[in-house]
DRENBA-128257 format. One record per residue (C-alpha): x, y, z; residue in one letter. Coordinates in steps of 0.5 Angstrom, whole numbers. Example, Ala and Ser with C-alpha at 12.3 -4.5 7.8 and 13.67 -1.06 7.14 Angstrom:
2
25 -9 16 A $
27 -2 14 S $
end
This chain:
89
-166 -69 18 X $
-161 -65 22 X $
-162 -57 23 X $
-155 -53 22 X $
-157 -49 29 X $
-156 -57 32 X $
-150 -58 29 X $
-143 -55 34 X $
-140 -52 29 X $
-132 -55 28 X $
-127 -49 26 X $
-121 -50 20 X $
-115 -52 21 X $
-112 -47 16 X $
-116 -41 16 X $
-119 -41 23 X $
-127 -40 21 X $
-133 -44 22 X $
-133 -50 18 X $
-140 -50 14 X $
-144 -57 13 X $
-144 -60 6 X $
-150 -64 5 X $
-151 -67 11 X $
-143 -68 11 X $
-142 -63 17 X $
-133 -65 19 X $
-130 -62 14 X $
-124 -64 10 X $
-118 -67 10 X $
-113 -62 11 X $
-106 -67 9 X $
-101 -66 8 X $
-101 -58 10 X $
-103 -60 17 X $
-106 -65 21 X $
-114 -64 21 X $
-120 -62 19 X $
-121 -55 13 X $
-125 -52 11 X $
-128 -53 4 X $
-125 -46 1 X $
-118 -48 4 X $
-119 -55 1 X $
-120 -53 -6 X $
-115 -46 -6 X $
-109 -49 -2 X $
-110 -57 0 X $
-111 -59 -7 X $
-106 -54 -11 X $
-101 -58 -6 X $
-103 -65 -6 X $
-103 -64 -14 X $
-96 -60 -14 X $
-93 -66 -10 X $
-95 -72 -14 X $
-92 -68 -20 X $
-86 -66 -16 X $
-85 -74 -14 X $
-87 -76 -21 X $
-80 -72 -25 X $
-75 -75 -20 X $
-78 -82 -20 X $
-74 -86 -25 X $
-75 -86 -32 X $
-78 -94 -33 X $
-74 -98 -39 X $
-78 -104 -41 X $
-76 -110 -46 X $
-79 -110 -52 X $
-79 -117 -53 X $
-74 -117 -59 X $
-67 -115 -56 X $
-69 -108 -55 X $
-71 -103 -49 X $
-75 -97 -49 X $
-78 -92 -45 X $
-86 -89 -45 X $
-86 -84 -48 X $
-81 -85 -52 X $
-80 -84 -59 X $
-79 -90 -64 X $
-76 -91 -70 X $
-78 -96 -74 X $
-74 -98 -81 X $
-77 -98 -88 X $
-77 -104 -92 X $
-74 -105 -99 X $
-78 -106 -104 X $
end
């Protein structure tokens, strides 16, 4: 097992602090898309992934809508609310 006294400590990219081994995982996280290069854990959990979250949701709203084909002349979107008719007795 590697002792943290042997380790050279890599700094965040973000905060400026001392990256704090995980386990034996000692580089730190992915700091994309905020920057290129390592963070912190506490920058990864209060600012990496808050960001990487708001994207994916900010790309999803301006996607356009899917229409599929139902098969049967007719078109609809997930999601979508469709009325079936009622059958006569």
């Amino acid at each position: 097992m590697i002792s943290k006294a042997k380790i050279d400590k890599l700094i965040c990219c973000l905060c400026g602090n001392p990256i704090e081994p995980v386990g034996t995982w000692t580089q730190g996280c992915n700091a994309q898309p905020l920057a290129d290069g390592r963070c912190c854990q506490t920058c990864d959990n209060t600012r990496v992934i808050p960001e990487r979250i708001r994207r994916y949701y900010e790309e999803a709203r301006a996607a356009k809508p899917k229409v599929f084909d139902d098969g049967m002349g007719g078109t609809y979107r997930p999601g979508a609310v469709i009325e079936v008719p009622k059958w006569k007795k």
